[in-house]
MOPAC internal coordinates of N, CA, C and O (Angstrom, degrees):
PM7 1SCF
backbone

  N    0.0000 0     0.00 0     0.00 0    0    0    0
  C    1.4400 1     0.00 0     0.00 0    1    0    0
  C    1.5217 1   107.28 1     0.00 0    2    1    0
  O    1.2310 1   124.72 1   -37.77 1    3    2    1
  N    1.0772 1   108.55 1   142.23 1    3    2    1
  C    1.8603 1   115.36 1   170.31 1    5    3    2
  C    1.2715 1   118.53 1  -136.51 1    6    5    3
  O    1.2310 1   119.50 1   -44.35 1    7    6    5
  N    1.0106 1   118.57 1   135.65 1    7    6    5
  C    1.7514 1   160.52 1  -179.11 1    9    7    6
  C    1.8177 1    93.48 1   -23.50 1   10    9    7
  O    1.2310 1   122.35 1   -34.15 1   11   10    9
  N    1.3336 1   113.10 1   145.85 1   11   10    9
  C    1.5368 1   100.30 1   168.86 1   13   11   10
  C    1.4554 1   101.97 1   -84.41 1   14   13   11
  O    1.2310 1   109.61 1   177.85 1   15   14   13
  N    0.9299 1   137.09 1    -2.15 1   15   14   13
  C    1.5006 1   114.52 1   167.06 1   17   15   14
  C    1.3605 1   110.10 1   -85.63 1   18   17   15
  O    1.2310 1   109.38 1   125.65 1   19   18   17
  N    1.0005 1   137.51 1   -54.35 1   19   18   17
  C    1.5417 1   131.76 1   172.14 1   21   19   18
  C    1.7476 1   103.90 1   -37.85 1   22   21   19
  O    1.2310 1   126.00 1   132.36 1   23   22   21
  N    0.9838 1   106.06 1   -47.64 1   23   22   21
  C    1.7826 1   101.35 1  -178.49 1   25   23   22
  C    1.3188 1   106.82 1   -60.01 1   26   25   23
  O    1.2310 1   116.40 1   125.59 1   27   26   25
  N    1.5621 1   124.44 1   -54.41 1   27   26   25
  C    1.8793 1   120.56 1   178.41 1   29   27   26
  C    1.4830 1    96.12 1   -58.19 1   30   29   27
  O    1.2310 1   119.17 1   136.48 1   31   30   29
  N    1.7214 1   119.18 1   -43.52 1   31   30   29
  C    1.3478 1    93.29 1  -149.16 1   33   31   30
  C    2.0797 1   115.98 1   -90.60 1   34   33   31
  O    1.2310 1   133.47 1   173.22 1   35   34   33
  N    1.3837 1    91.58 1    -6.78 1   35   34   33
  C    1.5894 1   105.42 1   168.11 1   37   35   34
  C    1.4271 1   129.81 1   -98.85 1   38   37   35
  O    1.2310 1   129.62 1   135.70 1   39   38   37
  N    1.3636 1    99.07 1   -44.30 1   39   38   37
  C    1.7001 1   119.09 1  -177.71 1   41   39   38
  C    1.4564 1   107.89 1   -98.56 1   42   41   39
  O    1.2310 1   111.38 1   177.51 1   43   42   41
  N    1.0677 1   133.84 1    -2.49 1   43   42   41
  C    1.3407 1   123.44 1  -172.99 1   45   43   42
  C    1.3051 1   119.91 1    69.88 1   46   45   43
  O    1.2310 1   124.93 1  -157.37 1   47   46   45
  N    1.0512 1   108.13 1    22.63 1   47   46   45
  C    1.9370 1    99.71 1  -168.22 1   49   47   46
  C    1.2075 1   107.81 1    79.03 1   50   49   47
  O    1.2310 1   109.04 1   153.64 1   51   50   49
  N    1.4628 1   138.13 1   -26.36 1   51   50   49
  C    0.9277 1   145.60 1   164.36 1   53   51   50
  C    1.9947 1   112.64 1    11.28 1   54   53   51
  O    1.2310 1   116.05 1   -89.94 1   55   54   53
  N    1.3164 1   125.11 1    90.06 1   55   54   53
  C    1.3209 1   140.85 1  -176.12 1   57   55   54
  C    1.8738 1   101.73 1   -54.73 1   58   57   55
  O    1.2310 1   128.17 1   130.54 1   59   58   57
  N    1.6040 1   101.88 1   -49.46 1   59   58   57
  C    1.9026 1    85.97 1   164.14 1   61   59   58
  C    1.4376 1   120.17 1  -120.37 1   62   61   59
  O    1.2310 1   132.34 1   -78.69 1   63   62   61
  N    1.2579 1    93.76 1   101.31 1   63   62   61
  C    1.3562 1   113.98 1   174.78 1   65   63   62
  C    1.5367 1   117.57 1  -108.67 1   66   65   63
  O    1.2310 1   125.65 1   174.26 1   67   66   65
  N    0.9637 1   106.75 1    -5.74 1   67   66   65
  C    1.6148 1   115.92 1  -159.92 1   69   67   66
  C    1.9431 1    81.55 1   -86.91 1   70   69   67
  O    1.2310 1   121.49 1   -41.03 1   71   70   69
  N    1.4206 1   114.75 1   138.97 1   71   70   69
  C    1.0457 1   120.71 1   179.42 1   73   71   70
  C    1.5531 1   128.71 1   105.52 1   74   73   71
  O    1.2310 1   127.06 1   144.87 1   75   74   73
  N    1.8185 1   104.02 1   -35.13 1   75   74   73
  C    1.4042 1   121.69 1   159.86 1   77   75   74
  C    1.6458 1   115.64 1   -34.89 1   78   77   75
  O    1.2310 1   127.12 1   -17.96 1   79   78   77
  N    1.2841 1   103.91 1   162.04 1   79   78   77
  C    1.4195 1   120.07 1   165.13 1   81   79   78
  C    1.1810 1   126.75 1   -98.93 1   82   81   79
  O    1.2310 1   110.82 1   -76.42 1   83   82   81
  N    1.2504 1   134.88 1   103.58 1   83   82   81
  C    1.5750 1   135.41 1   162.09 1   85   83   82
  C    1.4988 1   102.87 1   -89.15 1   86   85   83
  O    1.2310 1   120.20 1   -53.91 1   87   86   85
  N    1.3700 1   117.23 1   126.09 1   87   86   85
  C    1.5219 1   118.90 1   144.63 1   89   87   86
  C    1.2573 1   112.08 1  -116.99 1   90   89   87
  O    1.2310 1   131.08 1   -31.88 1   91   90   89
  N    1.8130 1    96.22 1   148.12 1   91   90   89
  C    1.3704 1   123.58 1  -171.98 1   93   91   90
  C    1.7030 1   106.91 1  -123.15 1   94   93   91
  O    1.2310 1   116.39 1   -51.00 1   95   94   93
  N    1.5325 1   124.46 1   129.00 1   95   94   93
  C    0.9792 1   101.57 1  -160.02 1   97   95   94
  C    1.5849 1   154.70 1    14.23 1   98   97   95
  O    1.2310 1   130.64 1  -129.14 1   99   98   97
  N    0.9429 1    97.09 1    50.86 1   99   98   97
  C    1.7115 1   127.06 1   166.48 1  101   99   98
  C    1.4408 1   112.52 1   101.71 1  102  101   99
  O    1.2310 1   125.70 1  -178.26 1  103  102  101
  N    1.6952 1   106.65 1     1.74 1  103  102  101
  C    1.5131 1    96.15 1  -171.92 1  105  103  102
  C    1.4468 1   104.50 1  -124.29 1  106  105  103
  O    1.2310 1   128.89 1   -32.47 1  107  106  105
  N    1.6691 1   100.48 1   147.53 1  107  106  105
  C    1.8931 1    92.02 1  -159.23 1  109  107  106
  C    1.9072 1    91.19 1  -103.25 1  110  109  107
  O    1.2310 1   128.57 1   -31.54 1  111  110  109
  N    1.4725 1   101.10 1   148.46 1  111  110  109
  C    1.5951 1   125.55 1  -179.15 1  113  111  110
  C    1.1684 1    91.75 1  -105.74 1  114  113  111
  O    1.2310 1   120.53 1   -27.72 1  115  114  113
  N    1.6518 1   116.59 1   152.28 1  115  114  113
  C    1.4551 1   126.19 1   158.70 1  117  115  114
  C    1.8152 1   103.45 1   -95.62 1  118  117  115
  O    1.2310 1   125.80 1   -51.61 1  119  118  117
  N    1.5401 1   106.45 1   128.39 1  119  118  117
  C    1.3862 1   108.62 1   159.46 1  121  119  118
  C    1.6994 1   119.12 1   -34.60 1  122  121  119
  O    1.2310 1   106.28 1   -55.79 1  123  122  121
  N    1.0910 1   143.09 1   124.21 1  123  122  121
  C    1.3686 1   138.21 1   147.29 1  125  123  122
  C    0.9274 1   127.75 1   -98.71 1  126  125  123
  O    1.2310 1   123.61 1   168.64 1  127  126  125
  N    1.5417 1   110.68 1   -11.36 1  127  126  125
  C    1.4984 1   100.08 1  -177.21 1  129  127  126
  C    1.3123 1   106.74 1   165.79 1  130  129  127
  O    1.2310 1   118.99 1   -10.55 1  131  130  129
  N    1.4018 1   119.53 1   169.45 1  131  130  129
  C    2.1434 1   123.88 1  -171.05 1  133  131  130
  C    0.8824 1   110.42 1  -101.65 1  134  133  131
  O    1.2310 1    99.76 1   -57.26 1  135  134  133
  N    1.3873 1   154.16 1   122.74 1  135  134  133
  C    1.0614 1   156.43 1   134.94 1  137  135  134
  C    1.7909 1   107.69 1    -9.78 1  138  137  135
  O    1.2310 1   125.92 1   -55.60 1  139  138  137
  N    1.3313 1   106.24 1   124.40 1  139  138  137
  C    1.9403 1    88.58 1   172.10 1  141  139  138
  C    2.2060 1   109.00 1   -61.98 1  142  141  139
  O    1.2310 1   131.81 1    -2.36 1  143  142  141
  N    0.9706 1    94.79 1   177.64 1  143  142  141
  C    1.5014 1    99.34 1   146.44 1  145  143  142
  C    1.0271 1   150.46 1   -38.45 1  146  145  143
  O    1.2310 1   102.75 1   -67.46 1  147  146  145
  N    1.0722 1   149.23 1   112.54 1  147  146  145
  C    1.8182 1   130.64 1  -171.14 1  149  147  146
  C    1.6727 1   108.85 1    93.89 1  150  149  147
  O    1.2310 1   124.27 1   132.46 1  151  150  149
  N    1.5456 1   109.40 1   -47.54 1  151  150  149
  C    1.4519 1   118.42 1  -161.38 1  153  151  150
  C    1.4958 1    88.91 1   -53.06 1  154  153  151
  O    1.2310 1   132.85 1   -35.74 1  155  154  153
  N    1.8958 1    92.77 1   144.26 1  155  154  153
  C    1.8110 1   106.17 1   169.84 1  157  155  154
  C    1.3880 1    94.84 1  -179.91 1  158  157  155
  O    1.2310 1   125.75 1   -37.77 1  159  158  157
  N    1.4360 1   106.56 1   142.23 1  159  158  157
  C    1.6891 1   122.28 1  -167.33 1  161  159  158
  C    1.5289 1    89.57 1   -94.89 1  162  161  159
  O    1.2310 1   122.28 1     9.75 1  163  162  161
  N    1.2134 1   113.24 1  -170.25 1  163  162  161
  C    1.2275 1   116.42 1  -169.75 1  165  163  162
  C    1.7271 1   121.65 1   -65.66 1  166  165  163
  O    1.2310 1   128.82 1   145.77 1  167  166  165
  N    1.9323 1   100.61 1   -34.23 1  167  166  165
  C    1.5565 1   108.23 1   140.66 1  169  167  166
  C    1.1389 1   122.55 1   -92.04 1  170  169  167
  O    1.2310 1   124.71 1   -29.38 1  171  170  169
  N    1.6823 1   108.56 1   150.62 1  171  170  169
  C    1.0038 1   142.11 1   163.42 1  173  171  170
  C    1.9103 1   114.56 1   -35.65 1  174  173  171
  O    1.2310 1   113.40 1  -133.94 1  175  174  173
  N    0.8660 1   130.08 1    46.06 1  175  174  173
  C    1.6850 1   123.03 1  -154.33 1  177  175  174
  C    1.4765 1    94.79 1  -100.13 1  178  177  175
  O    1.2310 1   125.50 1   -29.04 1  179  178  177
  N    1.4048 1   107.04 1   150.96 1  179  178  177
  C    1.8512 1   122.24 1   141.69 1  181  179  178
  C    0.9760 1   140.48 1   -56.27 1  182  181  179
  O    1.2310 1   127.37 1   120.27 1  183  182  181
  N    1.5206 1   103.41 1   -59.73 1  183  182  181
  C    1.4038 1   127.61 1  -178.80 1  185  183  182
  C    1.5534 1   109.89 1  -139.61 1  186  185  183
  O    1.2310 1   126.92 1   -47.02 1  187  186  185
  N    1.7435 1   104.30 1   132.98 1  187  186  185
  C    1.0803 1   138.24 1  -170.97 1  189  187  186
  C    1.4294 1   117.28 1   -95.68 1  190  189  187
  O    1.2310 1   116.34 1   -54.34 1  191  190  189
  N    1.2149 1   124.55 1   125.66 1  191  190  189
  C    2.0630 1   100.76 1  -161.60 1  193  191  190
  C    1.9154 1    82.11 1  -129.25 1  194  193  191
  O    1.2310 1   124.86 1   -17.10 1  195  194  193
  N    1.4592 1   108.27 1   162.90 1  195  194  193
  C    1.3215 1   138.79 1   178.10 1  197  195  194
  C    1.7374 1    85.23 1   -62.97 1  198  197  195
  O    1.2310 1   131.07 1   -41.03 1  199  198  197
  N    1.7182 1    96.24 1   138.97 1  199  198  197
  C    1.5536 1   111.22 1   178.73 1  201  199  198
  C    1.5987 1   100.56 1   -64.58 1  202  201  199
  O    1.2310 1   121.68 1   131.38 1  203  202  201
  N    1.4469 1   114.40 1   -48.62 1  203  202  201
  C    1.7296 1   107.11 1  -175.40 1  205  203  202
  C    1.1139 1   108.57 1   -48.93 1  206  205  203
  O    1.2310 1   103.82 1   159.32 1  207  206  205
  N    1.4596 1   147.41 1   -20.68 1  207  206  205
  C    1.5344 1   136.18 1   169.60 1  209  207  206
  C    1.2741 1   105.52 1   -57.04 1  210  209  207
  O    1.2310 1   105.93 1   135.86 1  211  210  209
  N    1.2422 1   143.72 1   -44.14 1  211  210  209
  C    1.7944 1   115.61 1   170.67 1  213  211  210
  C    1.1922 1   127.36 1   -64.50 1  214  213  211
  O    1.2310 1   137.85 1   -22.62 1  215  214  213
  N    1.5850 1    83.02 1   157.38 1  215  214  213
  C    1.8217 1   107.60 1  -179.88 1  217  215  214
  C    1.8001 1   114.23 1   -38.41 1  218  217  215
  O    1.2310 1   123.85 1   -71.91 1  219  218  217
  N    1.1563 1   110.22 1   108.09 1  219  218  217
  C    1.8073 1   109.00 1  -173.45 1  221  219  218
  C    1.8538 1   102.68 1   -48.07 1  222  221  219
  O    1.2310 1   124.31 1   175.39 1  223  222  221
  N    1.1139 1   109.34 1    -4.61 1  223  222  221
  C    1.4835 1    89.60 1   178.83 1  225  223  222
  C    2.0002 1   102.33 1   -98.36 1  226  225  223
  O    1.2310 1   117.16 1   165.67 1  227  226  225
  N    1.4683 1   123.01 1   -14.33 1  227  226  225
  C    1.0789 1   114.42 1   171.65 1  229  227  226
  C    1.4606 1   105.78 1   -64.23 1  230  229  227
  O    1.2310 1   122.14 1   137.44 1  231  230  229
  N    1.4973 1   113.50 1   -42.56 1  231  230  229
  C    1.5877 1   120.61 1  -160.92 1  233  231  230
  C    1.7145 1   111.05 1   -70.60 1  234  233  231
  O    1.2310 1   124.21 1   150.23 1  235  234  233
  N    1.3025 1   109.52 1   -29.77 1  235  234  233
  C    1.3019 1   112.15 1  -168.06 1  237  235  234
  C    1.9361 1   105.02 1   -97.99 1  238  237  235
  O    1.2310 1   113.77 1  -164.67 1  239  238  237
  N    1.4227 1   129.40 1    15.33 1  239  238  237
  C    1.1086 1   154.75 1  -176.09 1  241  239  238
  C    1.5090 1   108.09 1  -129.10 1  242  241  239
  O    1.2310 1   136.21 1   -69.59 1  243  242  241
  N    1.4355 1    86.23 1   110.41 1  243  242  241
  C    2.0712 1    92.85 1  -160.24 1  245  243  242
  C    1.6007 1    97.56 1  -100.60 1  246  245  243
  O    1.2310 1   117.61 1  -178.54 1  247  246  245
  N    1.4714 1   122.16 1     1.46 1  247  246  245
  C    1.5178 1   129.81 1   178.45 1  249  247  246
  C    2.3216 1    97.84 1   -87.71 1  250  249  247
  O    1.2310 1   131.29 1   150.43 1  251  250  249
  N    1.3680 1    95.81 1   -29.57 1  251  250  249
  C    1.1694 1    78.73 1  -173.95 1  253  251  250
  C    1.7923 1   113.18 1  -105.66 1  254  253  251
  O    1.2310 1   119.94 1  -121.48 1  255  254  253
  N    1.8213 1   117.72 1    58.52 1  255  254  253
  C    1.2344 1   114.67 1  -144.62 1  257  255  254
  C    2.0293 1    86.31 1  -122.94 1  258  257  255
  O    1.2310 1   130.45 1  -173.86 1  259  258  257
  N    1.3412 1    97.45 1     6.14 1  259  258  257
  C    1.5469 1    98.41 1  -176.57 1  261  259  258
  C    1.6056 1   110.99 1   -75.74 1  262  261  259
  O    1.2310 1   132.14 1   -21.34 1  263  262  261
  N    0.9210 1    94.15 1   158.66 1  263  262  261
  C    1.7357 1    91.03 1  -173.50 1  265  263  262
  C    1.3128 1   101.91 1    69.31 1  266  265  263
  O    1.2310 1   106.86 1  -158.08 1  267  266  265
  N    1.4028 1   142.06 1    21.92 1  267  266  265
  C    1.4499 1   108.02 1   165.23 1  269  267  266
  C    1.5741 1    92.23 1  -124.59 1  270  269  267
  O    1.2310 1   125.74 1   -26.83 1  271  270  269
  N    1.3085 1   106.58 1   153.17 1  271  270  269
  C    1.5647 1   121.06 1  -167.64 1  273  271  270
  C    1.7362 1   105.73 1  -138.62 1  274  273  271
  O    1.2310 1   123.50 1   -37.49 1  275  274  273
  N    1.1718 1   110.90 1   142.51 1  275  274  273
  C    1.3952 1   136.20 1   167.48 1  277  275  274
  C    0.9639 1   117.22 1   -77.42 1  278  277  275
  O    1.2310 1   110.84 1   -45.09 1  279  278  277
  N    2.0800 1   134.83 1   134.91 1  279  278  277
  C    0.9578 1   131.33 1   159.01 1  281  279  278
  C    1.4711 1   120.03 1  -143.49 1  282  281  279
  O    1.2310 1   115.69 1   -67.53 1  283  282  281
  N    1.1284 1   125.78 1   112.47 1  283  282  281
  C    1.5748 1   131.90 1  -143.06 1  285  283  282
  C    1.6855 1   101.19 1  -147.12 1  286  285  283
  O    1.2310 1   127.48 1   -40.85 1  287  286  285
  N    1.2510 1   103.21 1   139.15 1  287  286  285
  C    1.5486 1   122.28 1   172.43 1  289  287  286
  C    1.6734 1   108.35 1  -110.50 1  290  289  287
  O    1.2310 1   130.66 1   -36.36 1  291  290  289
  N    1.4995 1    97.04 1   143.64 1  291  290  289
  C    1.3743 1   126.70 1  -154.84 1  293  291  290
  C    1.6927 1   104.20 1   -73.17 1  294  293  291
  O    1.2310 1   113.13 1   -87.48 1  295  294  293
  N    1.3693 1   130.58 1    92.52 1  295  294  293
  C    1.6943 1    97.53 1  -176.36 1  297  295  294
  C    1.2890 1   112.58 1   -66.14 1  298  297  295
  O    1.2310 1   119.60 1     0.86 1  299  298  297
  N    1.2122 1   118.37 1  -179.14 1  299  298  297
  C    1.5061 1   137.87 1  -168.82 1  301  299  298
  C    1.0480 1   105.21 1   -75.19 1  302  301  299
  O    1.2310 1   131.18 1   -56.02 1  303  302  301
  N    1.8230 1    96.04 1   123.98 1  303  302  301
  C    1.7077 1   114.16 1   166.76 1  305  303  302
  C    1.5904 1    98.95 1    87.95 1  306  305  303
  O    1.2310 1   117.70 1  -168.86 1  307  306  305
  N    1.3015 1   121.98 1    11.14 1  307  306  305
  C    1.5617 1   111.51 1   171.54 1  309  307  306
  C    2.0244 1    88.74 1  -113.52 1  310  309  307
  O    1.2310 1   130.03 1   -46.00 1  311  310  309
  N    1.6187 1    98.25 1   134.00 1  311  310  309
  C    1.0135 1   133.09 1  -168.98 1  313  311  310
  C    2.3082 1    86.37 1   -79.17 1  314  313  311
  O    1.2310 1   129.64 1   -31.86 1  315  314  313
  N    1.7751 1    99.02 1   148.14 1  315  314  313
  C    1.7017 1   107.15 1   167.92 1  317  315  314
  C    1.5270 1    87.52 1   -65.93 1  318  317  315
  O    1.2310 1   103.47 1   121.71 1  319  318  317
  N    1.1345 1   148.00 1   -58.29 1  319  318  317
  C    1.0963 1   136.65 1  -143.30 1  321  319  318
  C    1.8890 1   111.10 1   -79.54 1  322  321  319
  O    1.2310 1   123.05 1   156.98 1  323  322  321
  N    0.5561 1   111.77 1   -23.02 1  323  322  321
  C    1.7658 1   133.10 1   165.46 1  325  323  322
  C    1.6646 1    95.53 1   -80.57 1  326  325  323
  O    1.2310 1   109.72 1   111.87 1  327  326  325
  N    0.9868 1   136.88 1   -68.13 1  327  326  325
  C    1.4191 1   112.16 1   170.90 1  329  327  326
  C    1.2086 1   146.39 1   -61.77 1  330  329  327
  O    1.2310 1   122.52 1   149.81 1  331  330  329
  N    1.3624 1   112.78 1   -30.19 1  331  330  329
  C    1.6260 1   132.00 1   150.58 1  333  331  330
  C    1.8019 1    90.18 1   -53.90 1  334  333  331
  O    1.2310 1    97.26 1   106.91 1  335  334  333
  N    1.0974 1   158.02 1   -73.09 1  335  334  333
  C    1.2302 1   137.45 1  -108.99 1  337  335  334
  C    1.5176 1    95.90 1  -105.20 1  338  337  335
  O    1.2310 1   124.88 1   160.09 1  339  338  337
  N    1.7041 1   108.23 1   -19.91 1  339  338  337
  C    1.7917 1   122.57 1   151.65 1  341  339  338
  C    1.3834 1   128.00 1   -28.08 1  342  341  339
  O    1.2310 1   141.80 1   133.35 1  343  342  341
  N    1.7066 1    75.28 1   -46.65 1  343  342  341
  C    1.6881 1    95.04 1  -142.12 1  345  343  342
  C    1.4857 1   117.80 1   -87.03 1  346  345  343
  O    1.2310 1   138.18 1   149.84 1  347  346  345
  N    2.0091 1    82.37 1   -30.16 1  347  346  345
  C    1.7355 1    82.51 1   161.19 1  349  347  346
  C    1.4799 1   129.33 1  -101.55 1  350  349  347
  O    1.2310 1   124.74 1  -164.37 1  351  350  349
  N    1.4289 1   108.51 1    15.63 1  351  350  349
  C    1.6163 1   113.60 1   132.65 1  353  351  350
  C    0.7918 1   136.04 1   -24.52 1  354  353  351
  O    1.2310 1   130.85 1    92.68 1  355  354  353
  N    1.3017 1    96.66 1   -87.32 1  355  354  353
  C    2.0708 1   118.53 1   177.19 1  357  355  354
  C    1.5170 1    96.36 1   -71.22 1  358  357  355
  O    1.2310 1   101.36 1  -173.77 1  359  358  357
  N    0.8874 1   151.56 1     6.23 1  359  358  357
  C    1.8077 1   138.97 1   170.31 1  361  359  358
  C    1.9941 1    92.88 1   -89.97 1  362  361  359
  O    1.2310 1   128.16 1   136.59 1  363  362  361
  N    1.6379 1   101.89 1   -43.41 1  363  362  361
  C    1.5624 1    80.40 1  -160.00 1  365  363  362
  C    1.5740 1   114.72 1   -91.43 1  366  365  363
  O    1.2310 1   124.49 1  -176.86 1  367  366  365
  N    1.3355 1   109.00 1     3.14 1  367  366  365
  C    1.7881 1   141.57 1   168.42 1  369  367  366
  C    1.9923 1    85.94 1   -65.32 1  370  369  367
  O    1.2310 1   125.29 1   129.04 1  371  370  369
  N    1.3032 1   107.45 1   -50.96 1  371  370  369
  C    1.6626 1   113.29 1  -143.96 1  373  371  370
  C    1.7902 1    89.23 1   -72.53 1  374  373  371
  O    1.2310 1   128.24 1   131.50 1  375  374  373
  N    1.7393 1   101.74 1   -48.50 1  375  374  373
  C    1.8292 1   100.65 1  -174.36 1  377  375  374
  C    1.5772 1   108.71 1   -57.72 1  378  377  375
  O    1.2310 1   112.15 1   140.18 1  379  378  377
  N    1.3499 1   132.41 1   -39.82 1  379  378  377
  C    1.4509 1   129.71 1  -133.51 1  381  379  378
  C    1.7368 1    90.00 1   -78.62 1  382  381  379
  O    1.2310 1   117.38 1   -53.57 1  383  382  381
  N    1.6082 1   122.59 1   126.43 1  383  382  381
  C    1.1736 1   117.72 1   164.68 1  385  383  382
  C    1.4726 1   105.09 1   -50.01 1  386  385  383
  O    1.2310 1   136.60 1   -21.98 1  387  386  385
  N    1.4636 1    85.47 1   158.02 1  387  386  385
  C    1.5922 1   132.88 1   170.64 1  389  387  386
  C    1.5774 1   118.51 1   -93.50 1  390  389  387
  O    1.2310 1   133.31 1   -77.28 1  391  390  389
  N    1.4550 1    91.88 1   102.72 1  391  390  389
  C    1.6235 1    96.44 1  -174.02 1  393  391  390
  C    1.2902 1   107.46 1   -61.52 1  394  393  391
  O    1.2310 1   117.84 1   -42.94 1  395  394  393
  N    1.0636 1   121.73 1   137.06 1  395  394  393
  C    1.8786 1   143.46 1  -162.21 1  397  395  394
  C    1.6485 1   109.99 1  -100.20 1  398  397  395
  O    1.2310 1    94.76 1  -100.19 1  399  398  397
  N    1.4738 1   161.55 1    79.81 1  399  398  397
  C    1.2325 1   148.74 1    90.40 1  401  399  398
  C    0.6507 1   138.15 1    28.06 1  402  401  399
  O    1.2310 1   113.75 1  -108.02 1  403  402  401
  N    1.8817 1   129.42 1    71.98 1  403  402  401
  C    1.4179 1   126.01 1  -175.53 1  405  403  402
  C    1.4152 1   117.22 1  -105.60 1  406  405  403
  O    1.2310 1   122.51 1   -71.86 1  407  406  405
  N    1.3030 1   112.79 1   108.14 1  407  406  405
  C    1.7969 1   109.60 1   173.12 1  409  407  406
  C    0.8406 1   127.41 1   -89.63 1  410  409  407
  O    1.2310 1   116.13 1   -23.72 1  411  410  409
  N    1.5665 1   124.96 1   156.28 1  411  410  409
  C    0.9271 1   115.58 1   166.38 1  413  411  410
  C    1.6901 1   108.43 1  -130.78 1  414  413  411
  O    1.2310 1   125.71 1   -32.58 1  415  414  413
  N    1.3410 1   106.64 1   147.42 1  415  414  413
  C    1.6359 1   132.63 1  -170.37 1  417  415  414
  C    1.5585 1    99.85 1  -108.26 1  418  417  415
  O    1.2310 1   130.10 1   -54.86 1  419  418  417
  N    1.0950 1    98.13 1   125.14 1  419  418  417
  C    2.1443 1   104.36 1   160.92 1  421  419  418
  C    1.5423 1    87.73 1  -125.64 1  422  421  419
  O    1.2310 1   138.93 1   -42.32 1  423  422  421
  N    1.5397 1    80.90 1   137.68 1  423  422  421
  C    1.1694 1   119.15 1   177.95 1  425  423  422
  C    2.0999 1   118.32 1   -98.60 1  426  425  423
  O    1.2310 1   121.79 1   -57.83 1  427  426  425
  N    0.9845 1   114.18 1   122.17 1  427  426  425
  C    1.6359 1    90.50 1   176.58 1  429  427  426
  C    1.6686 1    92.13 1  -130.26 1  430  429  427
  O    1.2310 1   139.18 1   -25.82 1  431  430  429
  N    1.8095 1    80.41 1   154.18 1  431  430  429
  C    1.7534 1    84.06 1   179.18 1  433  431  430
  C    1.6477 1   106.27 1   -95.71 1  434  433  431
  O    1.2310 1   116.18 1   -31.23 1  435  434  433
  N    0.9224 1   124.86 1   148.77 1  435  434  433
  C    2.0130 1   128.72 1   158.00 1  437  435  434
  C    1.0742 1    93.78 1   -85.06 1  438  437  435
  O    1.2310 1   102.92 1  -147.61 1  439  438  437
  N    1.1970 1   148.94 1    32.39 1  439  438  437
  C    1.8738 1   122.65 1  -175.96 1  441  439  438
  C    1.5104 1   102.10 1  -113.14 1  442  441  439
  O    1.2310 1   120.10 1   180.00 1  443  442  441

């Protein structure tokens, strides 16, 4: 998704844009869609990319999960309150530590 200013100020407003290519450091995103007006996360951003684009070691590191934000549209006939009550599902799924597994391997040599 990208910012409505990036859309006036790259695409022209451009009505089909959805489908375009943005690349961001070497890797190209498909447009999906405009940001309305006004909309802005806590940064200032253009373009918004799918969480699976990070490094699996950011994703699998729940200390380094600040700064990342959700932005999702409601399908049809699901009530805010049914999605809030989703949402803090998966938030209190997201807090509960992760039980930790430490092995240990011995190694012996024959040589």
């Amino acid at each position: 998704m990208i910012s409505n200013r990036l859309w006036k100020d790259r695409f022209a407003a451009s009505p089909d844009v959805s489908g375009k290519l943005v690349t961001l450091d070497g890797v190209d995103y498909s447009i999906v869609g405009v940001a309305p007006p006004g909309f802005r996360l806590q940064a200032d951003a253009d373009v918004y990319t799918p969480l699976g684009q990070l490094d699996p070691l950011i994703l699998n590191n729940r200390a380094s999960h600040d700064g990342i934000f959700t932005v999702a549209r409601l399908r049809p006939g699901v009530s805010i309150s049914e999605a809030q009550a989703e949402m803090s599902t998966i938030q209190n799924r997201l807090i509960t530590p992760i039980p930790t597994t430490i092995e240990i391997w011995e190694f012996t040599s024959s040589l």
